[in-house]
N, C-alpha and C positions, 0 to 999 in steps of 0.2 A: 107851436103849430106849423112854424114856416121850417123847420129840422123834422118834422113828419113827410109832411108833403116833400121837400126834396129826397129825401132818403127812400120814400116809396114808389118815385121818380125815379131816381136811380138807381133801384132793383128794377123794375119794371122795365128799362132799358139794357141793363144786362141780361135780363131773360130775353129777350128782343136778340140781343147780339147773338147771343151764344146759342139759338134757334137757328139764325145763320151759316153761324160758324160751322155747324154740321152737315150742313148742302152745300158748302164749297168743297171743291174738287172734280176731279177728273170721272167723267162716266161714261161707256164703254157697252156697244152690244155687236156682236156679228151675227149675222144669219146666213144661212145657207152652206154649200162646199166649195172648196177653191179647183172645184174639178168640174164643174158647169158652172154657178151661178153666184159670186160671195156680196153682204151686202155689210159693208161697217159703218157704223156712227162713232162718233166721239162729240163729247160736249164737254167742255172748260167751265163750272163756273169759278171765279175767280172771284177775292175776298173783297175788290175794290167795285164790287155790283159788275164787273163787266165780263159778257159770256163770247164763247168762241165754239161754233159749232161745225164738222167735218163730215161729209158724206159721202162715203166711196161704196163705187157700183163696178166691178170686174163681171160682165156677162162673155162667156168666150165665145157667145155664139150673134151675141146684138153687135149694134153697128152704132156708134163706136160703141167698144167694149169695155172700157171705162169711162167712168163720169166720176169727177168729183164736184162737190156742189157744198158749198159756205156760207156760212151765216154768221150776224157780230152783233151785239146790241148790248144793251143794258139790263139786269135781271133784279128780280125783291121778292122776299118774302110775306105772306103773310098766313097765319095759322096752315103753315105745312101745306102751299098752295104758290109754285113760283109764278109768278108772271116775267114774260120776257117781254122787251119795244126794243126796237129795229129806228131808230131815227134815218129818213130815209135819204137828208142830206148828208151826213156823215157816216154812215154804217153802212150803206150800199155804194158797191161801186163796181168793178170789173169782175174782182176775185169773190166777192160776199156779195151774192145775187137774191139769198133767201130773207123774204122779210117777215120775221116772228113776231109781228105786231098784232095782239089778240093771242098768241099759245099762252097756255097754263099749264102746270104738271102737278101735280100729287107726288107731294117726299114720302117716299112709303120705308121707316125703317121698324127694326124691335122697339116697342114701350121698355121703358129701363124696370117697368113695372113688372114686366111678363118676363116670370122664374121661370117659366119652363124649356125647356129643351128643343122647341119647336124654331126651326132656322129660318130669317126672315132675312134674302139680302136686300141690301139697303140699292134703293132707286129711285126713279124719276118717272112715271108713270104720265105722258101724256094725252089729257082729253078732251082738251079742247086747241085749235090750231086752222089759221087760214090753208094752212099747205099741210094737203090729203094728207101725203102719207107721213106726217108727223103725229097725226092723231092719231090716238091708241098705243104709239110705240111706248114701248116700256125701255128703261135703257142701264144698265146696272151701275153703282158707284165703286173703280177701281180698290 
């Protein structure tokens, strides 16, 4: 009984991981043209739960005309729904001003199930977030 129960333990946490393991990496979206208005993201999750996020604004015509804007915290999975915290003694400070405490994202990639032909790129779909314009962004996996 007690080689059941570990063994179905220890499947059950390698599904856990390797759920993970598939939303770690580098995700990437620009919007706009670099001839009026360009706006990039990048977000780092990294394998050891800790996320890195980058926000560059090139407007040629606002004042200033760049902004870049950071964010750092902690990130977890659960059923294909990340949450991010922002620890506000440690993770905020001069350079990491954004606090993702409360976002969540939707992993949105192909079921390994689904044979067809239909191309789904894999992303990070945010819908819920204290800071406006994180919500809704959708943001691609490099």
């Amino acid at each position: 009984m007690k080689l059941i129960i570990a063994i179905s333990f220890l499947i059950s946490n390698l599904t856990a991981f390797s759920q993970s393991n598939k939303m770690v990496g580098d995700y990437y979206r620009t919007l706009g043209s670099a001839e009026t208005h360009i706006i990039e993201y990048k977000l780092v999750l990294n394998q050891n739960g800790i996320f890195l996020f980058h926000s560059y604004s090139n407007n040629k015509q606002g004042i200033p005309s760049e902004v870049n804007k950071y964010g750092k915290g902690k990130w977890k999975v659960e059923k294909n729904v990340v949450s991010f915290f922002t620890d506000k003694e440690n993770d905020i400070d001069e350079k990491h001003t954004l606090d993702f405490n409360g976002s969540k994202a939707r992993f949105i990639s192909k079921s390994p199930r689904d044979k067809t032909d239909r191309i789904v790129e894999t992303n990070l779909q945010f819908f819920e977030s204290k800071i406006f314009w994180i919500e809704r962004l959708k943001i691609l996996k490099e």
